[in-house]
PALOVEX-571016 format. One line per 5 residues: number of its first residue (from 1); their letters; for each residue x negated, z negated, y negated of C-alpha. Coordinates in pm, 1 decimal, padded with zeros to 6 digits. Each point is the difference from the previous one (the first is absolute). Layout:
BEGIN
NUM	a	X/Z/Y; ... .
This chain:
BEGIN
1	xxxxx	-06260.5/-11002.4/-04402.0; -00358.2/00078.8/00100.4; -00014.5/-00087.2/00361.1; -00110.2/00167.8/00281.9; 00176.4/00041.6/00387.5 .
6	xxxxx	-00247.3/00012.5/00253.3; 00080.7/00108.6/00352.3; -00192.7/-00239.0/00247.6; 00117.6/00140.3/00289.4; 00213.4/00290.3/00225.5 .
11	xxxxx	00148.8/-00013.3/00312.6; 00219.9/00214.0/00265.0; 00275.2/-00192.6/00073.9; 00218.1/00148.5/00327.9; 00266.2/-00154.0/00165.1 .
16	xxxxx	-00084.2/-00310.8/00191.5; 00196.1/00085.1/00303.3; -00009.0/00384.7/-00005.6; -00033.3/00217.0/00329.9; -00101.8/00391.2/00002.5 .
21	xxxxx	00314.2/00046.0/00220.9; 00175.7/-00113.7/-00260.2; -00065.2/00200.9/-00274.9; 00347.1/00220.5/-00137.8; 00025.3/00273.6/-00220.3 .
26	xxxxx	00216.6/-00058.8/-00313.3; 00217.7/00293.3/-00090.6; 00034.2/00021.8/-00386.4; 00354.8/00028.2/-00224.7; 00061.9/00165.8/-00324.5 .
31	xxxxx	00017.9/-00322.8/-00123.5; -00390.8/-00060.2/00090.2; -00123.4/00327.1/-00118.0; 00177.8/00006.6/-00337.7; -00333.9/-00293.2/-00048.6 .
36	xxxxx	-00254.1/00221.4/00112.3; -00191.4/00090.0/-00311.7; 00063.1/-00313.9/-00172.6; -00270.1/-00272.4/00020.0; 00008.3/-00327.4/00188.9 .
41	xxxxx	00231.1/-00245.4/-00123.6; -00181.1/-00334.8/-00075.7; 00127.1/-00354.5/00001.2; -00119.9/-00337.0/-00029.5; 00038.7/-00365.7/-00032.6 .
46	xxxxx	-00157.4/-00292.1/-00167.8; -00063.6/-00281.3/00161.2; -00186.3/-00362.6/-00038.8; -00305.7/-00075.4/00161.5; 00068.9/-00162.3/00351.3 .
51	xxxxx	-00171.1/-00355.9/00020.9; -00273.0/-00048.0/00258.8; 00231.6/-00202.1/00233.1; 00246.8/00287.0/-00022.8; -00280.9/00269.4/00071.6 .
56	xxxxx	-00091.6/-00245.3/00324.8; 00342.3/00004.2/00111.8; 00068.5/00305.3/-00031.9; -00347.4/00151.7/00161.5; 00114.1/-00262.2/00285.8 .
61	xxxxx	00303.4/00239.8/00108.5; -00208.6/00319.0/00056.6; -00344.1/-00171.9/00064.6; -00189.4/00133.6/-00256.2; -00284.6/-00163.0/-00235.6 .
66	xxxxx	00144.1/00114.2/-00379.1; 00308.2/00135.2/-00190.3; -00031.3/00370.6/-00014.7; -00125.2/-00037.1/00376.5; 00363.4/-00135.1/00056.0 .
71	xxxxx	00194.9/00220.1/-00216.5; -00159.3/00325.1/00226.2; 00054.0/-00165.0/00340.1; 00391.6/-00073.5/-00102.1; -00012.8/00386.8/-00174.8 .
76	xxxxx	-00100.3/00106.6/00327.5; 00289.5/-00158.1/00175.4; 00228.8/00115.2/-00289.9; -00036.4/00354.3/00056.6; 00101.8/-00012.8/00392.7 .
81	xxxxx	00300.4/-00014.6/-00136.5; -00081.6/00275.9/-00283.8; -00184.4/00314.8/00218.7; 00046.7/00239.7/-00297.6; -00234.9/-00188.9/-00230.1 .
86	xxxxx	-00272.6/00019.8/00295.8; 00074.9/00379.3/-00004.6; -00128.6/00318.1/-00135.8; 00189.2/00306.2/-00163.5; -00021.5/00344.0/00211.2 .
91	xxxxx	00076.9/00348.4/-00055.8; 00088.2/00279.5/00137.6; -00046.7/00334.8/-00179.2; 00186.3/00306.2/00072.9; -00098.1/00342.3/-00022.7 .
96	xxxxx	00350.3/00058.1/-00229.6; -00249.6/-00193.6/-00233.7; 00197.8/-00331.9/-00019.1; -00105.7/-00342.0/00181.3; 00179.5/-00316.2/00114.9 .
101	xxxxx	-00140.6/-00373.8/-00000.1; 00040.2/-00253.7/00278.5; -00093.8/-00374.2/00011.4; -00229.5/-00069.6/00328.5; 00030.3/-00329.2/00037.4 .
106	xxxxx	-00398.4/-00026.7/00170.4; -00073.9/-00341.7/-00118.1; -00311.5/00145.3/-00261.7; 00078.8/-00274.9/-00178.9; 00052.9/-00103.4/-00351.3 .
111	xxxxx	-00270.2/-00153.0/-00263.0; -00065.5/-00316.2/-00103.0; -00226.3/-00076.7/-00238.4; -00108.5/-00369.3/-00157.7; -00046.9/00020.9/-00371.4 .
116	xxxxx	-00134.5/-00267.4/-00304.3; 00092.5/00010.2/-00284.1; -00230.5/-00170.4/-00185.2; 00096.1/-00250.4/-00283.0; 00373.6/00160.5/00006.6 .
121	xxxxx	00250.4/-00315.4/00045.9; 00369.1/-00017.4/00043.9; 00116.2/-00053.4/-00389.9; -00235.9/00333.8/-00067.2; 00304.0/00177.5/00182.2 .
126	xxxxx	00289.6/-00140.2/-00046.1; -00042.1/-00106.1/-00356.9; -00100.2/00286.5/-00180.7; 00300.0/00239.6/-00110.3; -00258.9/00297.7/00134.5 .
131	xxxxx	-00055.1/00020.6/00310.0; -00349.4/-00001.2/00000.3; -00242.0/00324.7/00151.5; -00137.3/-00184.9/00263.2; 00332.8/-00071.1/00162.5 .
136	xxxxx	-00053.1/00404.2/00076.6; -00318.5/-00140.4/00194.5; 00208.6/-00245.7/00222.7; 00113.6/00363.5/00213.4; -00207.3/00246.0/00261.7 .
141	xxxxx	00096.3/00339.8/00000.5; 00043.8/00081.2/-00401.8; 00112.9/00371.4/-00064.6; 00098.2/00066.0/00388.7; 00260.7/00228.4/00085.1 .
146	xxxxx	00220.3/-00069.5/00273.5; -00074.8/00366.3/00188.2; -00390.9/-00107.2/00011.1; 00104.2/-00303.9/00255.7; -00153.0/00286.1/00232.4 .
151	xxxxx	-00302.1/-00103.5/-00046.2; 00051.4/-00374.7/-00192.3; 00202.9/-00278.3/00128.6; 00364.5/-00064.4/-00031.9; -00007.3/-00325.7/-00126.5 .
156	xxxxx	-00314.6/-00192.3/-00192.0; 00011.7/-00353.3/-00062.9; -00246.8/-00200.5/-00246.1; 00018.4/-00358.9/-00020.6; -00218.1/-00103.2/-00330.8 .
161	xxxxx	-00080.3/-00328.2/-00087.8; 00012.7/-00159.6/-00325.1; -00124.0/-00331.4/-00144.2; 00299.7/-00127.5/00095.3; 00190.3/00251.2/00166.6 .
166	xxxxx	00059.0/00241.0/00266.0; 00151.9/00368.1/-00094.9; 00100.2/00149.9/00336.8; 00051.4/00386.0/-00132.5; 00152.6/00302.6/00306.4 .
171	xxxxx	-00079.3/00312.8/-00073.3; 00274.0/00204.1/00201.8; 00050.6/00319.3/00090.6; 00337.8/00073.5/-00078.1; 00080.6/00244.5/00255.0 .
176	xxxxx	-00023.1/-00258.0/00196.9; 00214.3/-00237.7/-00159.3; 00183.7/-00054.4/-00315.9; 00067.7/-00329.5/-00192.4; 00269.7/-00189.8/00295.7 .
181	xxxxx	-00237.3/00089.0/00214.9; -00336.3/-00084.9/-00154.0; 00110.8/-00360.0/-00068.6; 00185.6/-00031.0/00315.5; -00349.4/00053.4/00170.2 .
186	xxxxx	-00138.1/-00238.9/-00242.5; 00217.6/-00264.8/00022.1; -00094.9/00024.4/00438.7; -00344.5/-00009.7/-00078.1; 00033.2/-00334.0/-00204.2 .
191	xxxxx	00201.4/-00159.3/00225.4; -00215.3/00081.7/00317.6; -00306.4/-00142.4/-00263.4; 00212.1/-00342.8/00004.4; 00004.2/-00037.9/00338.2 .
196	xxxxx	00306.6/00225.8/00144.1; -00016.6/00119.5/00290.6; 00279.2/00280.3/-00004.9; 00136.6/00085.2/-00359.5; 00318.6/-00029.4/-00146.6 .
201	xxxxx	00072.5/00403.9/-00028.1; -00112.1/00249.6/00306.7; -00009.0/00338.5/-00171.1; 00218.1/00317.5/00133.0; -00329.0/00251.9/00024.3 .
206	xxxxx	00196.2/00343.6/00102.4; 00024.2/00203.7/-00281.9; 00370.8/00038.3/-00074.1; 00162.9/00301.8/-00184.4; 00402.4/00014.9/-00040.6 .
211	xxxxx	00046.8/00344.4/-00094.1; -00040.9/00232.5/00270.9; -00093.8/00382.8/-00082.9; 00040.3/00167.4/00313.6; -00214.7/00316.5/-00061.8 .
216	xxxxx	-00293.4/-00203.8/-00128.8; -00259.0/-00123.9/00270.6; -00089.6/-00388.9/-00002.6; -00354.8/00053.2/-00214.4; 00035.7/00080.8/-00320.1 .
221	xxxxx	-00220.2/00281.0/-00127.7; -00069.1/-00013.0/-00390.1; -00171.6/00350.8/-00121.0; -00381.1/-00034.3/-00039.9; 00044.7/00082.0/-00424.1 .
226	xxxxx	00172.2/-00314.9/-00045.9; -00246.2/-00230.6/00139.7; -00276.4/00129.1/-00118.4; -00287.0/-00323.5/00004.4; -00155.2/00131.2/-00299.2 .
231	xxxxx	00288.2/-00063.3/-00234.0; -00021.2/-00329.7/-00018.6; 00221.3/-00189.1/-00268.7; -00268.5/-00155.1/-00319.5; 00163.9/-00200.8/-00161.8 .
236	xxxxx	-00036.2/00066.3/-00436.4; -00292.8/-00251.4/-00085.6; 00111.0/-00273.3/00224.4; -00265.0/-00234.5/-00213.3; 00248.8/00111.5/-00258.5 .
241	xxxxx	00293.7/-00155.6/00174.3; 00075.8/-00395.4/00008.0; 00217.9/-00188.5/00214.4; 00225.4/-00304.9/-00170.2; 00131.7/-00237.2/00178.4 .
246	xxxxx	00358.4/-00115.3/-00150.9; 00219.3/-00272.6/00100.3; 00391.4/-00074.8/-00004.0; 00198.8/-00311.2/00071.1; 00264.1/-00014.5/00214.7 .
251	xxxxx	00215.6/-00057.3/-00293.6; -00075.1/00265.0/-00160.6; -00011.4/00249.5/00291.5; 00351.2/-00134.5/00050.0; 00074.7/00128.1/-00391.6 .
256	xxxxx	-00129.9/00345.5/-00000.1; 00180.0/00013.8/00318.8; 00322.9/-00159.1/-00212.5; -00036.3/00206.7/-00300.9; -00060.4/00353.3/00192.9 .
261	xxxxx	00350.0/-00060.5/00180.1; 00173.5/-00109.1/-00309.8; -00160.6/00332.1/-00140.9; 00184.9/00220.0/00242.5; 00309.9/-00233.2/00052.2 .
266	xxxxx	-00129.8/-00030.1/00384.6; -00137.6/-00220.6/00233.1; -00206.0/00203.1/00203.8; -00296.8/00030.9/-00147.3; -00283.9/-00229.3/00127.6 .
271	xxxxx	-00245.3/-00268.7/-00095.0; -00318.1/00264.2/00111.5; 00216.6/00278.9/-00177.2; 00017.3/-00153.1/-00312.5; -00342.7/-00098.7/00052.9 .
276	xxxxx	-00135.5/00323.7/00031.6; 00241.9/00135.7/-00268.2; -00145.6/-00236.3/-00280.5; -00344.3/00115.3/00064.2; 00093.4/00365.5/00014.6 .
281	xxxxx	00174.7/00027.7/-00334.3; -00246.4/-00244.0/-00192.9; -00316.6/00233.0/00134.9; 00159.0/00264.2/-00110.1; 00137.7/-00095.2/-00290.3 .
286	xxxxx	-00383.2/-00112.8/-00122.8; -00164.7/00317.6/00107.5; 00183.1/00149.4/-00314.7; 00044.5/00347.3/00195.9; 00210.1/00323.3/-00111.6 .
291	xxxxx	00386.2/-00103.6/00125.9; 00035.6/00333.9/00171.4; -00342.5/-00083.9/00224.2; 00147.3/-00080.9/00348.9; -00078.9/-00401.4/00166.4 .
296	xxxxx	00053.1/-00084.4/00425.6; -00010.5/-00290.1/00167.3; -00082.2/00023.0/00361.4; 00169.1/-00287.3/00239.2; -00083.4/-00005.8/00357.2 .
301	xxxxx	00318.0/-00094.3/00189.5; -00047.6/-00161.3/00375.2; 00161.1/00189.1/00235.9; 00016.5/-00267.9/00281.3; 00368.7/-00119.0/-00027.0 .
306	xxxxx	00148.4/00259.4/-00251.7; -00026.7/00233.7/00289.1; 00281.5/00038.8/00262.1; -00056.4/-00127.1/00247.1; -00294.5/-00214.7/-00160.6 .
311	xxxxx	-00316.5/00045.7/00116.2; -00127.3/-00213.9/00290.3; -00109.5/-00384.5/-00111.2; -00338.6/-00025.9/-00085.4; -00100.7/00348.5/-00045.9 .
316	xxxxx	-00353.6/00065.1/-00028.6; -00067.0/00322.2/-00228.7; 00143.9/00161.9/-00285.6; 00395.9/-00052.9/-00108.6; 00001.0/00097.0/-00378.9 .
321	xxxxx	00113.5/00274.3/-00207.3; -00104.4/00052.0/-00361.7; 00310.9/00032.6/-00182.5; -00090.9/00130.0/-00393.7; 00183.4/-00027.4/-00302.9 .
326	xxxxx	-00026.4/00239.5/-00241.8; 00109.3/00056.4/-00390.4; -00107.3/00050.1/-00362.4; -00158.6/-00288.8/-00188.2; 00222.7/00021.4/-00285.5 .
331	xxxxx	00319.1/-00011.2/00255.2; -00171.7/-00350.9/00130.0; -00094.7/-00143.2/-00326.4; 00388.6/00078.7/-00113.3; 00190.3/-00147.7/00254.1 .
336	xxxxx	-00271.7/-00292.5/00064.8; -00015.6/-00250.4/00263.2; 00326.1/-00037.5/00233.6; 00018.9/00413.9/-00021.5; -00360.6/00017.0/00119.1 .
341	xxxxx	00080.7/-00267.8/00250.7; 00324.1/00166.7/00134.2; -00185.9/00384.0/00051.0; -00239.9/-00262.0/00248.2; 00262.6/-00107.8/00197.8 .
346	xxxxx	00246.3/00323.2/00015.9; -00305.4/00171.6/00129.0; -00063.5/-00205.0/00243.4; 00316.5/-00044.6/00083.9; 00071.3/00344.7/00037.7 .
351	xxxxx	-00267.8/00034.2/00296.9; 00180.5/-00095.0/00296.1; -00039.5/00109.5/00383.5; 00173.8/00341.3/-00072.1; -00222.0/00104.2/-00320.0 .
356	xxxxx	-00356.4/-00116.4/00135.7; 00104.0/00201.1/00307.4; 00070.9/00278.7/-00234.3; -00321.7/-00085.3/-00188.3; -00196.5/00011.7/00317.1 .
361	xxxxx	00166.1/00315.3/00148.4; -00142.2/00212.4/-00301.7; -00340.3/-00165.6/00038.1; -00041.2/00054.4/00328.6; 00022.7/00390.6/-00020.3 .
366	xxxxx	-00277.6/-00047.5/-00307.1; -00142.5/-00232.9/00059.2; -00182.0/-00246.4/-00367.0; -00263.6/-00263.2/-00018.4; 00006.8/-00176.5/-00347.6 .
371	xxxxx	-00292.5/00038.6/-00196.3; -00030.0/-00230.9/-00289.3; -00215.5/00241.3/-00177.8; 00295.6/00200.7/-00059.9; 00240.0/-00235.4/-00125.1 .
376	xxxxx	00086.0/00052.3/-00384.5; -00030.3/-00244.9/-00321.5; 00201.4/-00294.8/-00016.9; 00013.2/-00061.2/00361.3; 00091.1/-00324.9/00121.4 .
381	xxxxx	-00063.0/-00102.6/00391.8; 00153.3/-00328.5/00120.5; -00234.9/-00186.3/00270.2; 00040.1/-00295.6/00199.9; 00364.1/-00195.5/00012.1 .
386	xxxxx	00044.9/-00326.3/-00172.8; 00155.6/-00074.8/00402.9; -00308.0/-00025.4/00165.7; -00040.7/-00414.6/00036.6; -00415.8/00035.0/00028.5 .
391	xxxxx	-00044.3/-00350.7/-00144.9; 00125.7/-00125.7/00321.4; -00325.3/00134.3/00169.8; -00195.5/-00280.1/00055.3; -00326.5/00074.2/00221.7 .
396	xxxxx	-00022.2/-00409.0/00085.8; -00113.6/-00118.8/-00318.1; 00258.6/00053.1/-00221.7; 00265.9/00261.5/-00216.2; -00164.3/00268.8/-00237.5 .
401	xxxxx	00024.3/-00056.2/-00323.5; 00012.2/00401.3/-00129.6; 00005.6/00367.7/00076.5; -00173.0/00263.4/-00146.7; -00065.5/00378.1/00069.7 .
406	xxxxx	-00261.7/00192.3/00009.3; -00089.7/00340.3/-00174.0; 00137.0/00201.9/00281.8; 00274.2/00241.5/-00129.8; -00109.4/-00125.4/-00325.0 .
411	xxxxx	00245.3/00168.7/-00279.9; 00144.0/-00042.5/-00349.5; 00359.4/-00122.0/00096.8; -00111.9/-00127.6/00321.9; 00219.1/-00389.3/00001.9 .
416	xxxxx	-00077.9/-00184.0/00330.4; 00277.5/-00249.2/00010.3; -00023.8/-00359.7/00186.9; 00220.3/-00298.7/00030.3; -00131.3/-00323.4/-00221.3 .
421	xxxxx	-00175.7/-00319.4/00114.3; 00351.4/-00142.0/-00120.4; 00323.8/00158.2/00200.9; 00235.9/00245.4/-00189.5; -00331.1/00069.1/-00211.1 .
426	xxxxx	-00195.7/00358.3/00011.5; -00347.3/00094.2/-00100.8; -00050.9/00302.8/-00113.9; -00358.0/00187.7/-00012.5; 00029.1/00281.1/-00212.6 .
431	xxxxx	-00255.0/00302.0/-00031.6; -00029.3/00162.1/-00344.1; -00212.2/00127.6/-00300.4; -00205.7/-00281.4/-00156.8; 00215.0/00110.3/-00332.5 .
436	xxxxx	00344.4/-00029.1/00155.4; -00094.8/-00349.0/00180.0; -00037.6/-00101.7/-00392.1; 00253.3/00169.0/-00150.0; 00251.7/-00217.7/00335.7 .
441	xxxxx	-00164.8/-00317.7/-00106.6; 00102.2/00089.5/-00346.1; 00390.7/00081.9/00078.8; 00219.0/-00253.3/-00100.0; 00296.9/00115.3/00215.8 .
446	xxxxx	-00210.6/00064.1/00304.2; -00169.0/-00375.7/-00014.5; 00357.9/-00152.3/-00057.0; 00015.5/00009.4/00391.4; -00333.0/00020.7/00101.5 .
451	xxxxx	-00310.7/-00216.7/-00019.7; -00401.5/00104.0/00018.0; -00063.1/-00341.6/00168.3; 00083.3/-00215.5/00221.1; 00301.5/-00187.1/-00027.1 .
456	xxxxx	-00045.4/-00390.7/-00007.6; 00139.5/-00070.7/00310.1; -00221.5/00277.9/00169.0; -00313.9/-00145.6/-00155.8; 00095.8/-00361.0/00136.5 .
461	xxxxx	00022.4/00166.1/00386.9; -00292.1/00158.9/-00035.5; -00215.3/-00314.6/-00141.9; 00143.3/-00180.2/00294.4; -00104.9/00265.1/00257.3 .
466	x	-00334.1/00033.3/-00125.7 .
């Protein structure tokens, strides 16, 4: 699709209400620095265009003259709630030759920019089994790491208008927050855009860590080598790399899930495990690699109530572990589906409040950032949660209609998962080789549960939304 985005204007946004005496410093957790040399993590959704009566009404509640003039004033009022976002990273080098990060929450702001995206209409995106480039256009901040948030803000938001749509893409720094987070915050910012006055979910800001290490001061230092700005994660020919957007019924999400139990004679395993676990074994199994090459699938588990005690409702931050899987291709492609499915869910399993506070013990006296430039071949990284209900964000004017990503943390193996238009239905947007994409469309057993477009009752919702 030959189509340009063009940015027709920038702003500062700070917190509406914000006060100097009010600004906090924002101790980080191992949690938050594991994501410092990764890049932002971008999300967006689709939605129709409002109406003119909408755009009246809606420009009513904050007293401004247009749309995007309305979605900044009720950002602004959004992210009293939110400080972080407004914030900075800050460090603090030692002369041992390591240095810490801090969030100062001094209201710098966060940007928001007002894009067109000329002759680009709804059906271009959600009816092509590509996602198309110039979805990649709909974010700020491409090829940011989260460490640089010294200097760039930690969250950028881009609302880009369509023929017939509005894309409303964030651009967050995820030191700042990770996925329960993010669409916690953007869930308050829609419903302050609809008219709210308070919203439904006050965030817990103080940084919470369970596991305490008495000998260890409360900032982190990370040795200088290992966050070195210049080695910054390139992704192999990202031009080279497509993203495919695949669909599953409920029905048949509720038969991989089905037939991956019967598999293992259990009942344990879950719809998102199965999920995943179809998709891992048919990649591999059409990458045609040597059996003794090794495969792992990364899952990031949320912390919040696996923890004990749980963590405090509504916290605002980081509260996810990476738990990997790892094993040789030939030992997946034997024992197929329900044994893939079953390694998943042991694993996670396995990580309780005792071994993350194990996990975390050994970090803490060396102390890792992840760096997916060092991450082997057939690497698999879960993102997003089929959990997150983000078609129930309406800004005033009505429900999205689709998610995408864009090309931050962009990977071969990279699967963003998301819950369907329809309920008990999942999207999945997978990131691959232009020749494995084929070879999946191709696969007999992998399209026996999965579609490459949208199922007819999906296509029905989102003619009658738009």
């Amino acid at each position: 699709m030959a189509t340009k985005v063009s940015i027709i204007s920038t702003w500062t946004v700070k917190a509406a209400g914000h006060h100097p005496d009010n600004c906090k410093i924002i101790e980080l957790t191992p949690w938050d620095i594991l994501a410092l040399q990764i890049d932002y993590a971008q999300s967006g959704l689709l939605y129709p265009m409002p109406t003119i009566e909408q755009v009246r009404d809606l420009s009513k509640s904050t007293n401004t003259s247009s749309l995007i003039d309305h979605l900044r004033v009720s950002l602004a009022r959004a992210l009293d709630f939110y400080p972080p976002f407004c914030g900075r990273l800050e460090t603090t080098t030692e002369q041992s030759g390591t240095t810490s990060f801090f969030i100062n929450c001094n209201n710098a702001g966060v940007e928001f920019n007002h894009a067109i995206a000329d002759g680009v209409t709804i059906r271009d995106i959600i009816e092509s089994n590509l996602v198309p480039h110039v979805v990649r256009d709909f974010f700020s901040l491409n090829g940011i790491q989260n460490q640089e948030a010294t200097s760039q803000p930690c969250l950028a938001v881009q609302v880009t208008e369509l023929v017939d749509g509005i894309f409303i893409g964030c651009t967050t720094n995820h030191v700042v927050a990770d996925g329960t987070s993010h669409w916690n915050f953007y869930n308050s910012w829609a419903e302050l855009s609809r008219g709210f006055n308070v919203i439904s979910k006050i965030p817990f800001l103080k940084r919470e860590f369970p596991f305490k290490i008495d000998h260890l001061s409360n900032r982190i230092s990370i040795p200088n080598e290992r966050i070195n700005t210049g080695d910054k994660f390139k992704p192999p020919a990202v031009q080279m790399l497509r993203e495919r957007v695949f669909h599953l019924t409920k029905e048949n999400v509720s038969k991989l899930k089905a037939k991956a139990n019967l598999e293992m004679n259990t009942t344990k395993i879950s719809s998102l495990q199965a999920v995943l676990a179809h998709v891992w074994v048919s990649v591999i199994r059409n990458r045609s690699l040597d059996h003794n090459q090794e495969t792992t699938f990364e899952v990031s588990i949320n912390m919040r109530e696996r923890l004990n005690p749980p963590l405090t409702e509504g916290y605002f931050g980081n509260a996810i572990y990476p738990v990997t899987i790892t094993i040789k291709t030939g030992e997946l492609l034997e024992h197929g589906l329900g044994w893939a499915a079953l390694q998943i869910n042991e694993t996670i399993a396995s990580h309780d409040h005792e071994k993350l506070k194990c996990i975390y013990e050994n970090w803490m006296n060396d102390p890792e950032v992840q760096k997916l430039g060092d991450l082997p071949s057939n690497y698999f990284m879960l993102h997003n949660s089929p959990r997150f209900d983000f078609y129930k964000y309406d800004f005033g004017w009505g429900k999205p209609i689709a998610h995408r990503s864009g090309v931050g943390n962009m990977l071969d193996g990279k699967i963003t998962v998301s819950p369907g238009l329809k309920e008990g239905s999942i999207i999945l947007e997978i990131c691959l080789s232009s020749e494995t994409i084929q070879a999946l469309e191709e696969d007999i057993i992998f399209r026996e549960f999965v579609n490459s477009t949208p199922i007819v009752g999906v296509e029905r919702t989102i003619r009658a939304r738009i």
